[in-house]
PDB file with SEQRES, HELIX, SHEET and CRYST1 records, atoms N, CA, C and O in Angstrom:
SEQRES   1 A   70  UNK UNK UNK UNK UNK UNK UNK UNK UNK UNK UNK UNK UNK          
SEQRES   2 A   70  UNK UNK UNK UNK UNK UNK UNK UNK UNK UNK UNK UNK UNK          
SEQRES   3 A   70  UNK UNK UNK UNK UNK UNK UNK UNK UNK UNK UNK UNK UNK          
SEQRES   4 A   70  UNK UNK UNK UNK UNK UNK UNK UNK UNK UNK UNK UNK UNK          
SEQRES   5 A   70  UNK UNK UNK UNK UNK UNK UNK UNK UNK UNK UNK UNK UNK          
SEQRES   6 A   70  UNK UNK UNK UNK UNK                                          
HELIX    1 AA1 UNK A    8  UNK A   12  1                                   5    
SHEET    1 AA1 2 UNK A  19  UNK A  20  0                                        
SHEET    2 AA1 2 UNK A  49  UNK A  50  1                                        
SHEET    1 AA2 2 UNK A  33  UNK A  35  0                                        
SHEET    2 AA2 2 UNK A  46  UNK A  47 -1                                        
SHEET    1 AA3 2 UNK A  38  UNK A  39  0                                        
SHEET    2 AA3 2 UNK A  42  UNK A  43 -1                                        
CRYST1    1.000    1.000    1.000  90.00  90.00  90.00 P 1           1          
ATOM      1  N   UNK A   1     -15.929  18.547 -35.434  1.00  0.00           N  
ATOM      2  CA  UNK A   1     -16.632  17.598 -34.597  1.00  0.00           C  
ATOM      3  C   UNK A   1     -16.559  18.072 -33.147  1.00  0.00           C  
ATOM      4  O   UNK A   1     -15.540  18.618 -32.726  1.00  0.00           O  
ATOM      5  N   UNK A   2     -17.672  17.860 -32.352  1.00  0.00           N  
ATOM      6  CA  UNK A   2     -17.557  18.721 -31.020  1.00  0.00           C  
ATOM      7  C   UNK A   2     -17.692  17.220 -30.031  1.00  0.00           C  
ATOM      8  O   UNK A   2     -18.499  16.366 -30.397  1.00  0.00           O  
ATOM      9  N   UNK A   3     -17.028  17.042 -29.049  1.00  0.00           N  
ATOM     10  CA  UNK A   3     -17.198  16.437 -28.302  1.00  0.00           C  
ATOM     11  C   UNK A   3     -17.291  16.452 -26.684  1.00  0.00           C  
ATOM     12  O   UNK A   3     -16.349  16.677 -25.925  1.00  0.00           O  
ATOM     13  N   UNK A   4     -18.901  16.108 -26.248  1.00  0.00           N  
ATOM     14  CA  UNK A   4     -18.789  16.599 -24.848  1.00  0.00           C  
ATOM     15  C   UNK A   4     -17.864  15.573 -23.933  1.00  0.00           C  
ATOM     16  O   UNK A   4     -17.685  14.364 -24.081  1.00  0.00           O  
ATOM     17  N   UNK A   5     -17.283  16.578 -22.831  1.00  0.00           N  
ATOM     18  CA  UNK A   5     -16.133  16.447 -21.923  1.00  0.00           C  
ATOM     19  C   UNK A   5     -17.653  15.617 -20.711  1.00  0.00           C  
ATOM     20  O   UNK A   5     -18.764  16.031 -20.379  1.00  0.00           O  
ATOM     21  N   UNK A   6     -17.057  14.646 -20.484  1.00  0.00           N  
ATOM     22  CA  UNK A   6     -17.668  13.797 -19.137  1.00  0.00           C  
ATOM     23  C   UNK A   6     -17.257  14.522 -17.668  1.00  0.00           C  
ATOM     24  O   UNK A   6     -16.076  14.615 -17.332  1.00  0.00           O  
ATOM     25  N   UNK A   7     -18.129  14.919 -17.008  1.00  0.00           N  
ATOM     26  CA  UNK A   7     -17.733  15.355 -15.376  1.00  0.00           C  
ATOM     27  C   UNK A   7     -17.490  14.190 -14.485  1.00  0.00           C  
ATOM     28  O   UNK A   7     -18.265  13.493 -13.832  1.00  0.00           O  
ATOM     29  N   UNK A   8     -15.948  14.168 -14.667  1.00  0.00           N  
ATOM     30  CA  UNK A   8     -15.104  12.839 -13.839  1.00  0.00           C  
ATOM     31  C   UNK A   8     -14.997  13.708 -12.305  1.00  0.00           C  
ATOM     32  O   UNK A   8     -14.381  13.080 -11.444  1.00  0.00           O  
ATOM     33  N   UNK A   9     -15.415  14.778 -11.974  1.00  0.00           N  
ATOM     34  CA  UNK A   9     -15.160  15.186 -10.752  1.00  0.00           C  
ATOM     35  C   UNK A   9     -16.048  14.544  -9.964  1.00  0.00           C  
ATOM     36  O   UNK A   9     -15.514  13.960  -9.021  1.00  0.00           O  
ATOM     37  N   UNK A  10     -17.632  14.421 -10.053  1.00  0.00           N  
ATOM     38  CA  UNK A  10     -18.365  13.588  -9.545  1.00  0.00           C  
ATOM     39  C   UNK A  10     -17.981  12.182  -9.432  1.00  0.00           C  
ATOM     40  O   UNK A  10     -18.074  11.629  -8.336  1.00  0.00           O  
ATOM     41  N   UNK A  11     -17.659  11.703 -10.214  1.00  0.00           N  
ATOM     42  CA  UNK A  11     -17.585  10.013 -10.158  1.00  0.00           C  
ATOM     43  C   UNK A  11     -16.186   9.814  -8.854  1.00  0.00           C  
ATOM     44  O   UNK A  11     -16.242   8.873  -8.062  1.00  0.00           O  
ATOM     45  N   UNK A  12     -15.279  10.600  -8.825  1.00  0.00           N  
ATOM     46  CA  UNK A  12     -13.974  10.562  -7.816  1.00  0.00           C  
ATOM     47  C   UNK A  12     -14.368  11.226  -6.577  1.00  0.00           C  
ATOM     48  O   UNK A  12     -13.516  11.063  -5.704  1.00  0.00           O  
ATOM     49  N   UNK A  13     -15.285  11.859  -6.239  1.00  0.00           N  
ATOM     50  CA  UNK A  13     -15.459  12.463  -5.227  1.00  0.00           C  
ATOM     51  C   UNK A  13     -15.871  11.301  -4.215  1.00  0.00           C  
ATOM     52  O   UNK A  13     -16.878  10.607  -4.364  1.00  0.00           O  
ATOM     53  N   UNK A  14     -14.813  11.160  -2.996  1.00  0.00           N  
ATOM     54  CA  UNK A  14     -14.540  10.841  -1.581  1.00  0.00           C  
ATOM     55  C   UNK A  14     -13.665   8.996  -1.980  1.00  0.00           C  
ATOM     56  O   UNK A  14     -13.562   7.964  -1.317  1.00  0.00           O  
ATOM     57  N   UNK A  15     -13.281   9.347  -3.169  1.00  0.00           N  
ATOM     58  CA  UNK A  15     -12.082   8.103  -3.405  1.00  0.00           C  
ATOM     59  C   UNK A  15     -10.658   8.772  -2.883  1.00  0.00           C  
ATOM     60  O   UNK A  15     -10.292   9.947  -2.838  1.00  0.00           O  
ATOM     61  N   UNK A  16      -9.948   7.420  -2.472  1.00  0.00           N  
ATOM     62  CA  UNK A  16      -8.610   7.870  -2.295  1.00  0.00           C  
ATOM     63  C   UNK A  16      -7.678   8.267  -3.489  1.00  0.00           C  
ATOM     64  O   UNK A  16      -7.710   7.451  -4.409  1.00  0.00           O  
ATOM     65  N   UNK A  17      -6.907   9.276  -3.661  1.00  0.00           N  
ATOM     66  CA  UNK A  17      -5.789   9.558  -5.266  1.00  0.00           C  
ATOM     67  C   UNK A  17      -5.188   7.788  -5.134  1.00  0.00           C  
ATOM     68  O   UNK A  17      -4.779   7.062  -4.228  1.00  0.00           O  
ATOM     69  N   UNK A  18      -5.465   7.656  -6.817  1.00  0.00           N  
ATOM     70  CA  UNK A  18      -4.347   6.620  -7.711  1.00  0.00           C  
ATOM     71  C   UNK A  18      -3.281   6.806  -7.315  1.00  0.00           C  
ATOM     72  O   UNK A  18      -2.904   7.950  -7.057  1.00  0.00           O  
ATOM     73  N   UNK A  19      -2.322   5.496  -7.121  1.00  0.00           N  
ATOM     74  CA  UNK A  19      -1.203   6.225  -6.216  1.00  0.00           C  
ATOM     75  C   UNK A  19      -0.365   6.332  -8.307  1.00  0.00           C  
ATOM     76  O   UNK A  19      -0.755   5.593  -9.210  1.00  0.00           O  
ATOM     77  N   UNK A  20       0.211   6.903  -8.393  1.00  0.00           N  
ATOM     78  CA  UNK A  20       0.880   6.885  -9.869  1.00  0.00           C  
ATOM     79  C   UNK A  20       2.739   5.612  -9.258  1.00  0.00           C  
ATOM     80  O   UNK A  20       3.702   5.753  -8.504  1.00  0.00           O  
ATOM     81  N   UNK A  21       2.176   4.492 -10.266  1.00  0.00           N  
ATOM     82  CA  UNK A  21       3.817   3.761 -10.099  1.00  0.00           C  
ATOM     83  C   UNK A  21       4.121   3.718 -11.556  1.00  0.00           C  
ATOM     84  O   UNK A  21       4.280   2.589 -12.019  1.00  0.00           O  
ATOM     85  N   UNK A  22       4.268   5.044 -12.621  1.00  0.00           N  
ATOM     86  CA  UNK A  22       4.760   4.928 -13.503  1.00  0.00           C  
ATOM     87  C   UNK A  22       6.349   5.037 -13.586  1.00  0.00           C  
ATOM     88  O   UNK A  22       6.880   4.662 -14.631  1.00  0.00           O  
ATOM     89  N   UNK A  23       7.036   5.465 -12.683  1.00  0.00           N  
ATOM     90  CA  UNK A  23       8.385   5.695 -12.371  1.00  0.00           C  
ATOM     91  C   UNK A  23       9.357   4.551 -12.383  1.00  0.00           C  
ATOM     92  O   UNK A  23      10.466   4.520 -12.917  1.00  0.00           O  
ATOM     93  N   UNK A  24       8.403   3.100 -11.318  1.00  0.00           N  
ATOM     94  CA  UNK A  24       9.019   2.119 -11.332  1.00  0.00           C  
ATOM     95  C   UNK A  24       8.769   1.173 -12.401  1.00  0.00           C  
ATOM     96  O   UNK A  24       9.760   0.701 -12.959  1.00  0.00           O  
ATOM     97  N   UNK A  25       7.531   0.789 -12.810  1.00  0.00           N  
ATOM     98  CA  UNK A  25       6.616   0.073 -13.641  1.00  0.00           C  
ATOM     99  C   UNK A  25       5.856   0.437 -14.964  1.00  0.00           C  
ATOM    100  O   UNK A  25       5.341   1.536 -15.171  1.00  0.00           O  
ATOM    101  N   UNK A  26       5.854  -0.298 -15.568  1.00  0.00           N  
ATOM    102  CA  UNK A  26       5.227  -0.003 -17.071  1.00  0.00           C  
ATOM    103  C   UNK A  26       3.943  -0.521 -17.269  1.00  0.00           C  
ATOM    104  O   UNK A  26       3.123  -0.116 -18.093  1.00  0.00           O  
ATOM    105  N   UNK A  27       3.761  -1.785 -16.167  1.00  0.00           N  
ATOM    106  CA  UNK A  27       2.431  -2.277 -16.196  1.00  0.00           C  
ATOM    107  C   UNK A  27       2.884  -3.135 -14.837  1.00  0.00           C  
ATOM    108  O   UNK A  27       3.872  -3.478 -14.188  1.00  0.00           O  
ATOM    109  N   UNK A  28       0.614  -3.280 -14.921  1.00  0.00           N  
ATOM    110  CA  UNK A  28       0.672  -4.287 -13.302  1.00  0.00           C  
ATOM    111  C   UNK A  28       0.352  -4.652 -13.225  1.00  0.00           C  
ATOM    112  O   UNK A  28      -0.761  -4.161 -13.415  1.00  0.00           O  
ATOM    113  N   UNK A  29       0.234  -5.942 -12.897  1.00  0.00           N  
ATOM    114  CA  UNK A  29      -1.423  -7.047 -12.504  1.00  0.00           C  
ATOM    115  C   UNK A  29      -1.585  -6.937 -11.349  1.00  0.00           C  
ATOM    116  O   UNK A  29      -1.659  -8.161 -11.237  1.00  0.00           O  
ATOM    117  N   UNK A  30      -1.738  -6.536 -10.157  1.00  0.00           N  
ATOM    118  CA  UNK A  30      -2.223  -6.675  -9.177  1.00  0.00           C  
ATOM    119  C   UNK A  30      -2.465  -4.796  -8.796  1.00  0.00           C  
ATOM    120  O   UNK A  30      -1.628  -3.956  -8.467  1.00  0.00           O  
ATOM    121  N   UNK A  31      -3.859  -4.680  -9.002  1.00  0.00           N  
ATOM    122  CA  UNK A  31      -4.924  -3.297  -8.882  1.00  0.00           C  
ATOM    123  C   UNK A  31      -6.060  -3.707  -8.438  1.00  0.00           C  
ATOM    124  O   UNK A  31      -6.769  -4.570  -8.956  1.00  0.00           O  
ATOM    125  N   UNK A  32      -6.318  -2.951  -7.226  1.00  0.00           N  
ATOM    126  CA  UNK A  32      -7.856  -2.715  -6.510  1.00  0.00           C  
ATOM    127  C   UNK A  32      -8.738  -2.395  -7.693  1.00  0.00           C  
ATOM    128  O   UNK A  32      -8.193  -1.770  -8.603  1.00  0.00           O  
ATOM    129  N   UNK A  33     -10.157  -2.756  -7.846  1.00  0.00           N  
ATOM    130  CA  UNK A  33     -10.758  -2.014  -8.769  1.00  0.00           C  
ATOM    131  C   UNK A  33     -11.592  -0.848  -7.806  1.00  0.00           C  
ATOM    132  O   UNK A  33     -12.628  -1.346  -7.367  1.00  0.00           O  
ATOM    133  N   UNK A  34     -11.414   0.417  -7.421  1.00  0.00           N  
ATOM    134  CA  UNK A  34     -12.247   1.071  -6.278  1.00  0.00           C  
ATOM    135  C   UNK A  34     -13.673   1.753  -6.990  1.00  0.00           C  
ATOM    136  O   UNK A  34     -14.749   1.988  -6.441  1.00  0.00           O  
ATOM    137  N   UNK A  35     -13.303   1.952  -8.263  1.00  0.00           N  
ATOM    138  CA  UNK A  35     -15.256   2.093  -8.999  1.00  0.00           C  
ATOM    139  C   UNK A  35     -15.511   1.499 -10.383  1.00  0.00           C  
ATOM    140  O   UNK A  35     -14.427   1.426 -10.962  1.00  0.00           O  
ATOM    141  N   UNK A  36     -16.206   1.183 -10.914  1.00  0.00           N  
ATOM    142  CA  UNK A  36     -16.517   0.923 -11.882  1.00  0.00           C  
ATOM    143  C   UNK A  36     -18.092   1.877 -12.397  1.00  0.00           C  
ATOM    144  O   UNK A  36     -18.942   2.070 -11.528  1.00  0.00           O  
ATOM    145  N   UNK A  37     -18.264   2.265 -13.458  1.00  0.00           N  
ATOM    146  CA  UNK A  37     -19.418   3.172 -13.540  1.00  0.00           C  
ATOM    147  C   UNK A  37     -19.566   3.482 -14.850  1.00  0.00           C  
ATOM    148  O   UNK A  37     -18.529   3.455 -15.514  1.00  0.00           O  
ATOM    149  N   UNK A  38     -20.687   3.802 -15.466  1.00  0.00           N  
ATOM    150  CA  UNK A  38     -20.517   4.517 -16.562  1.00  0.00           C  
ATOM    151  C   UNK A  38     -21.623   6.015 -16.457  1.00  0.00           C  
ATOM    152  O   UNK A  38     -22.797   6.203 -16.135  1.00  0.00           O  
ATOM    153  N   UNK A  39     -20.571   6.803 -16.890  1.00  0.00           N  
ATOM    154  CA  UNK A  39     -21.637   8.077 -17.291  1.00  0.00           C  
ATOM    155  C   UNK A  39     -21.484   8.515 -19.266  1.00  0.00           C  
ATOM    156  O   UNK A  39     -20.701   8.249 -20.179  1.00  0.00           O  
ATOM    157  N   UNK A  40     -22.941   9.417 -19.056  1.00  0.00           N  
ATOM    158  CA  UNK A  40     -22.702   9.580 -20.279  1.00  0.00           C  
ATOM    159  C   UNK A  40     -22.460   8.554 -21.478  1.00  0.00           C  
ATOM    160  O   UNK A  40     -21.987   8.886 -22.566  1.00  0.00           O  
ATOM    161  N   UNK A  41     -22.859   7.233 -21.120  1.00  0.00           N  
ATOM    162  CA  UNK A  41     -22.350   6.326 -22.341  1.00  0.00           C  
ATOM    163  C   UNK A  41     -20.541   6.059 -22.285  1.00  0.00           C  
ATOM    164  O   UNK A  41     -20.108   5.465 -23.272  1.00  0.00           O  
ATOM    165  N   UNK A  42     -19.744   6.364 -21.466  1.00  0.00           N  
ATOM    166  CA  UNK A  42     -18.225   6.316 -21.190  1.00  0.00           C  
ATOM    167  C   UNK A  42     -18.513   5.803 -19.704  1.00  0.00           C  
ATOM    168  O   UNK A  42     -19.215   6.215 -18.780  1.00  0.00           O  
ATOM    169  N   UNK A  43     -17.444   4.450 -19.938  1.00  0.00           N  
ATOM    170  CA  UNK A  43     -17.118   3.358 -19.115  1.00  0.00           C  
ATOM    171  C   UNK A  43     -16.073   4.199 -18.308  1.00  0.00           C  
ATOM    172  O   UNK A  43     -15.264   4.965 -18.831  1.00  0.00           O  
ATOM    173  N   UNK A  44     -16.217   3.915 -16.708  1.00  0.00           N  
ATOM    174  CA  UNK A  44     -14.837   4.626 -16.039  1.00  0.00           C  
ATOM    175  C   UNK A  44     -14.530   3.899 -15.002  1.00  0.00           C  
ATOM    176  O   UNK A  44     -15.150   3.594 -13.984  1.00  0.00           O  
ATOM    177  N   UNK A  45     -13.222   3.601 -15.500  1.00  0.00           N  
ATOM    178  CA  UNK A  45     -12.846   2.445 -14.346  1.00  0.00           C  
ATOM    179  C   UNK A  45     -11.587   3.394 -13.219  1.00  0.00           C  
ATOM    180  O   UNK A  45     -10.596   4.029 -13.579  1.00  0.00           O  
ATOM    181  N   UNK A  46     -11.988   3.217 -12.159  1.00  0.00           N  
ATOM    182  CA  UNK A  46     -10.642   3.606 -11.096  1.00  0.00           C  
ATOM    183  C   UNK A  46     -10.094   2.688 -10.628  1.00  0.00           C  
ATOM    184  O   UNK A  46     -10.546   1.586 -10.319  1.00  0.00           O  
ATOM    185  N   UNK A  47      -8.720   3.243 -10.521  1.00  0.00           N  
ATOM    186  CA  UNK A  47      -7.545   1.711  -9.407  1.00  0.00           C  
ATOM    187  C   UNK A  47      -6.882   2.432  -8.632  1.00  0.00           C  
ATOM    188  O   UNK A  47      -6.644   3.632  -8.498  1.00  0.00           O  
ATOM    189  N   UNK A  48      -6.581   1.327  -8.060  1.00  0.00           N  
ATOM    190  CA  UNK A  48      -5.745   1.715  -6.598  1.00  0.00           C  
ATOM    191  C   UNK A  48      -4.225   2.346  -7.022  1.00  0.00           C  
ATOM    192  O   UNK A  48      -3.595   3.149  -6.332  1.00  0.00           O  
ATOM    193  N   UNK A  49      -3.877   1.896  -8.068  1.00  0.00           N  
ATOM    194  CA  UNK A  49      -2.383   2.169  -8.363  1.00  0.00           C  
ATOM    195  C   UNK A  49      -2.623   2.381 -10.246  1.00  0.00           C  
ATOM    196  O   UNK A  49      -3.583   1.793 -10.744  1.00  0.00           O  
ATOM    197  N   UNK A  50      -1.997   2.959 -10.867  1.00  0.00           N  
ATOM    198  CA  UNK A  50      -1.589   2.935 -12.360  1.00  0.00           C  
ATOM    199  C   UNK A  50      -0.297   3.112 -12.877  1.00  0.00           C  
ATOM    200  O   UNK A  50       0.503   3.451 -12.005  1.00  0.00           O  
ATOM    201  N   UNK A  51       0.212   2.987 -14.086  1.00  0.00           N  
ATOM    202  CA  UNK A  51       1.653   3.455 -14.289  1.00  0.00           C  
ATOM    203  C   UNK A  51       1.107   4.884 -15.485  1.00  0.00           C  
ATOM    204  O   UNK A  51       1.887   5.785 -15.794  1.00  0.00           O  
ATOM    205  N   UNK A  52      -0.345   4.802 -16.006  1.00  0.00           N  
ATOM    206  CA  UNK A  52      -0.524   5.631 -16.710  1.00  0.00           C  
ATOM    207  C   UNK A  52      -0.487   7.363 -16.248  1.00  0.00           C  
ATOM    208  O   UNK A  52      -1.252   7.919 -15.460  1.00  0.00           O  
ATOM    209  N   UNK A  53       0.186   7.723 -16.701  1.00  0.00           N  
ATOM    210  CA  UNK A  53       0.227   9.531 -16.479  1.00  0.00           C  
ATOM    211  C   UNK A  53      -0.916  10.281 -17.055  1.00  0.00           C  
ATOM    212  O   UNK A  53      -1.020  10.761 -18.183  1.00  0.00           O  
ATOM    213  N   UNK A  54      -1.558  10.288 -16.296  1.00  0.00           N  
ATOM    214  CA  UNK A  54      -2.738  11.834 -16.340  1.00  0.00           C  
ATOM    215  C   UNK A  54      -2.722  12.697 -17.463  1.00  0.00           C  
ATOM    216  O   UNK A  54      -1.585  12.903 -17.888  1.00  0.00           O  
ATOM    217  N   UNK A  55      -3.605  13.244 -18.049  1.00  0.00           N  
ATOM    218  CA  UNK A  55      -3.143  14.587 -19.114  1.00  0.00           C  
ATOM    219  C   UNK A  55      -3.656  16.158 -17.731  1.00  0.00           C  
ATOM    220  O   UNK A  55      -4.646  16.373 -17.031  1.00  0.00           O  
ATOM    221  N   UNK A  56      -2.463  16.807 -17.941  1.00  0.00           N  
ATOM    222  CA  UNK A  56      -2.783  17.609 -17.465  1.00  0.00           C  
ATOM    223  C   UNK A  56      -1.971  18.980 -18.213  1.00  0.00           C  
ATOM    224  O   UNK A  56      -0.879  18.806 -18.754  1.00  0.00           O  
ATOM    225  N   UNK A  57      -2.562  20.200 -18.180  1.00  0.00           N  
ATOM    226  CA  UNK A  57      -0.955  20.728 -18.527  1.00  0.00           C  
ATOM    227  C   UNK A  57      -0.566  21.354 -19.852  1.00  0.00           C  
ATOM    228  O   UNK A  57       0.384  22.091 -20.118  1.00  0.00           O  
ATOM    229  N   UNK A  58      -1.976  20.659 -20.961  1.00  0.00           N  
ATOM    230  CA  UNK A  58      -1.342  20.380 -22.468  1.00  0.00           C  
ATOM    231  C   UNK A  58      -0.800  19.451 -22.255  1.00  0.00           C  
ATOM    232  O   UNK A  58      -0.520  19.333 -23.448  1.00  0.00           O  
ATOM    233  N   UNK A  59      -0.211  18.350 -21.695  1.00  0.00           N  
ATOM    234  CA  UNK A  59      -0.132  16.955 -22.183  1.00  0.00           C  
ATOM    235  C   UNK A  59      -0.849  15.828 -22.615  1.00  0.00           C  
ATOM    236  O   UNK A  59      -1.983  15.605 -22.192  1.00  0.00           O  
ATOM    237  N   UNK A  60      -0.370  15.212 -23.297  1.00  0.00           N  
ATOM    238  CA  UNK A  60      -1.332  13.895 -24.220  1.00  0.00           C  
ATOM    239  C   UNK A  60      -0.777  13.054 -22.478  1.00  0.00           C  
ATOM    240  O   UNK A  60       0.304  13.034 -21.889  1.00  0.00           O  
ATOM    241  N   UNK A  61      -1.980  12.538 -22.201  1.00  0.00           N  
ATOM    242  CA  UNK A  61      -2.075  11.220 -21.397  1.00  0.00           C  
ATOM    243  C   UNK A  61      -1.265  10.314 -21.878  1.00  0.00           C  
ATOM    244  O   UNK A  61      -0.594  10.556 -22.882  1.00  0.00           O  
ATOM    245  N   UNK A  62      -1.206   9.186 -21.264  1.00  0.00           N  
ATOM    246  CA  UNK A  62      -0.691   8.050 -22.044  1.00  0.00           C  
ATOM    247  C   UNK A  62      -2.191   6.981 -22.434  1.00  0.00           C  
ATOM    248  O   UNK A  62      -3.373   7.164 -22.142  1.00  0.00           O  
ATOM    249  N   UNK A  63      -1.515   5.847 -23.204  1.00  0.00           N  
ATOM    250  CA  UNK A  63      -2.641   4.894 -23.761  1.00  0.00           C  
ATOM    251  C   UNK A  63      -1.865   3.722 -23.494  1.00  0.00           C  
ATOM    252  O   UNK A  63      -0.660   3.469 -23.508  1.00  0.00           O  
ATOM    253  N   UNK A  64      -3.124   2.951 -23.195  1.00  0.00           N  
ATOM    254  CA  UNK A  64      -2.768   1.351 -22.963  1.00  0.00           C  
ATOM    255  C   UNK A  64      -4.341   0.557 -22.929  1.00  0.00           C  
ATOM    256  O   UNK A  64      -5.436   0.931 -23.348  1.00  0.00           O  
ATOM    257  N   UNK A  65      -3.962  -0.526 -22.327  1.00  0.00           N  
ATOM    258  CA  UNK A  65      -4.808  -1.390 -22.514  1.00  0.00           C  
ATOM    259  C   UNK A  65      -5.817  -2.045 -20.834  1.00  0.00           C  
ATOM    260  O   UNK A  65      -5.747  -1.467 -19.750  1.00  0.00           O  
ATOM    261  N   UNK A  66      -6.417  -2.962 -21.028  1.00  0.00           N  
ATOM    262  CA  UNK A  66      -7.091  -3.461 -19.502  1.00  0.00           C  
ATOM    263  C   UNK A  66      -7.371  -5.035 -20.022  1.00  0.00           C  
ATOM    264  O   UNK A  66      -8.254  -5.509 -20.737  1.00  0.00           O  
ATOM    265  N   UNK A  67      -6.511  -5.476 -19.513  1.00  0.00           N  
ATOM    266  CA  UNK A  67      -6.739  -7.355 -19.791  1.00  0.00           C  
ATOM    267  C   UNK A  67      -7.369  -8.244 -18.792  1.00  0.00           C  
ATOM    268  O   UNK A  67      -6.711  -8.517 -17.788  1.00  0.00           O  
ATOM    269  N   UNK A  68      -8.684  -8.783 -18.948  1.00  0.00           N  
ATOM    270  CA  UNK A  68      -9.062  -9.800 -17.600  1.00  0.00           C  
ATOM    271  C   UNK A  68      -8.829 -10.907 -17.828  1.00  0.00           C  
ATOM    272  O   UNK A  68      -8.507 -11.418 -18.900  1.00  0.00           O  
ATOM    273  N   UNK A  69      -9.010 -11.471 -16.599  1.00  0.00           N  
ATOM    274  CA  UNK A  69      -9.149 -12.739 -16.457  1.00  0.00           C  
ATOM    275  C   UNK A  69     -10.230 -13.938 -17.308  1.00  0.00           C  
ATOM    276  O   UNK A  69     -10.108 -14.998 -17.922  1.00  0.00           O  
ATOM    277  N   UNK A  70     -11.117 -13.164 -16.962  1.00  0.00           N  
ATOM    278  CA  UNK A  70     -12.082 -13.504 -17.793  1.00  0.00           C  
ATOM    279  C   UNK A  70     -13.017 -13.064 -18.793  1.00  0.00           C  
ATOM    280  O   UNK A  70     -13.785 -13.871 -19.317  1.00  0.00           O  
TER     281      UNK A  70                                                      
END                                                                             
């Protein structure tokens, strides 16, 4: 199965870096939402802060969830 890779470099270009608070925190309710967008049919949400770790490296990212209010 082949799956095309989405160009997330466009969608981040002239945002400030996620600050990463995975060190202190496991989760957060209080995050800026700074884009919301979809390309390609893939939803991409950015925040001001995450506890999730990046894949970079050969590493598996981490997985979680996004709960609203409404």
């Amino acid at each position: 199965m082949f799956i095309k890779e989405t160009d997330r470099a466009s969608v981040i270009e002239g945002l400030p870096p996620t600050q990463f608070i995975g060190y202190e925190e496991l989760e957060t309710v209080e995050v800026n939402l700074l884009k919301d967008t979809v390309v390609e049919n893939q939803r991409i949400l950015i925040f001001d802060k995450s506890p999730f770790y990046a894949e970079g490296g050969g590493q598996t990212g981490d997985a979680g969830s996004i709960e609203l209010d409404s």
